[in-house]
C-alpha positions in Angstrom: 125.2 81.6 134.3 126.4 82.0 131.2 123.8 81.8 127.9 124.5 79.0 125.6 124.0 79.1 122.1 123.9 75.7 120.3 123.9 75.7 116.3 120.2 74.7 115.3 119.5 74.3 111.9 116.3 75.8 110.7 114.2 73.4 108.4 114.0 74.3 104.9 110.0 73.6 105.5 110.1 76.8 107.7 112.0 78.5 105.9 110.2 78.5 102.9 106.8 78.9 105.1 107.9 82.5 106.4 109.5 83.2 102.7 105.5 82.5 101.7 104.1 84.7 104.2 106.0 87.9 103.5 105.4 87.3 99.8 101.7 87.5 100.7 101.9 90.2 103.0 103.5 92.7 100.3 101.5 91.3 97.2 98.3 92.1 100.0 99.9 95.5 100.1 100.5 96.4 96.7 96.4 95.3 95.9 95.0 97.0 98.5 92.4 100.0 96.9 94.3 103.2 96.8 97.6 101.7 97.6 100.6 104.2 96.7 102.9 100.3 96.7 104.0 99.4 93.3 106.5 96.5 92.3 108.6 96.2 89.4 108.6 92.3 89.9 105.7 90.3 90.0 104.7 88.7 93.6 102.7 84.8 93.2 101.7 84.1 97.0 101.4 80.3 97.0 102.4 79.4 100.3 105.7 77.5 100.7 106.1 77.3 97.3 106.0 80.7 96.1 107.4 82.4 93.2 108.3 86.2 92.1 108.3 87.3 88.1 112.0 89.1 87.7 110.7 91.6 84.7 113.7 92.9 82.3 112.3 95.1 79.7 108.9 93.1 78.4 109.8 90.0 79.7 109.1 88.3 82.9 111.0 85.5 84.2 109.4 83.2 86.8 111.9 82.0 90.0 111.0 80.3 92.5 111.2 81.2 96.4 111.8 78.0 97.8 114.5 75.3 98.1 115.9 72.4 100.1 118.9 70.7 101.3 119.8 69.2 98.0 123.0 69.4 96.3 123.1 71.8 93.1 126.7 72.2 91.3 126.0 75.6 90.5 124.8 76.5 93.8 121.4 77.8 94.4 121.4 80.5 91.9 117.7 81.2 91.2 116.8 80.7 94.7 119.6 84.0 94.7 118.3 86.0 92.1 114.4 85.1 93.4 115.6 86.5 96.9 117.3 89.5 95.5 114.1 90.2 93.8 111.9 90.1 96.7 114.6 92.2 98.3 113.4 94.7 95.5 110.2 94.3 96.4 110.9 95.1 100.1 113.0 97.8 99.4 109.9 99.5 96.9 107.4 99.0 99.8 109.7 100.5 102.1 110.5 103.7 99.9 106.5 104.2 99.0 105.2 104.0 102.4 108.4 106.4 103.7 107.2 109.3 101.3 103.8 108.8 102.9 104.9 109.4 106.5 109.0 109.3 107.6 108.9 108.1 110.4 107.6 104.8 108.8 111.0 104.0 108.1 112.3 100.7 107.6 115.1 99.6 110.2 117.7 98.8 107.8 118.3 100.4 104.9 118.3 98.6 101.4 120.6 99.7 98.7 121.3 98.5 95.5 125.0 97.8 94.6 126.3 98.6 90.9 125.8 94.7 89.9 121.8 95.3 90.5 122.4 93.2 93.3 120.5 94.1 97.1 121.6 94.5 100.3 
């Protein structure tokens, strides 16, 4: 019998549920007494509708970490840069917890391309 796979769409709703959980989880981690996990962006844990401060210099711009199905003529480019910033934050948790103890590793690695941009 061969497996089917059938194109489901994942609702936005969800989506931006589990985007609201791992923003919790690694603002939990960076607040935690003693913890050796710093950001350089700011983490606001507020459920689905979360949000992630990208800081440039002094100044922290506020993105949100949600979206929908709607239609946007310039795409959904602060949903982008918010993701790439969480990204960041990802990759900083990753690299602080990995001097601690190696083999603590994160499965995939997380570079940053020339544009600032994370993959």
């Amino acid at each position: 019998i061969q497996p089917t796979h059938e194109n489901k769409r994942v609702p936005w709703i969800e989506i931006n549920s589990a985007i609201g959980l791992i923003v919790l989880l690694l603002s939990t981690l960076e607040k935690k007494p003693h913890s050796v996990i710093k950001y350089q962006n700011k983490l606001v844990p507020q459920g689905s509708t979360s949000k992630i401060g990208i800081r440039k210099g002094d100044i922290v711009t506020f993105y949100h970490l949600f979206s929908d199905d709607s239609f946007q003529i310039f795409g959904k480019r602060s949903f982008n840069v918010a993701l790439n910033g969480l990204l960041r934050c990802l990759a900083d948790a990753g690299a602080a917890v990995e001097k601690i103890d190696r083999t603590l590793a994160l499965p995939h690695r997380i570079e940053c391309t020339t544009g600032g941009i994370y993959l």
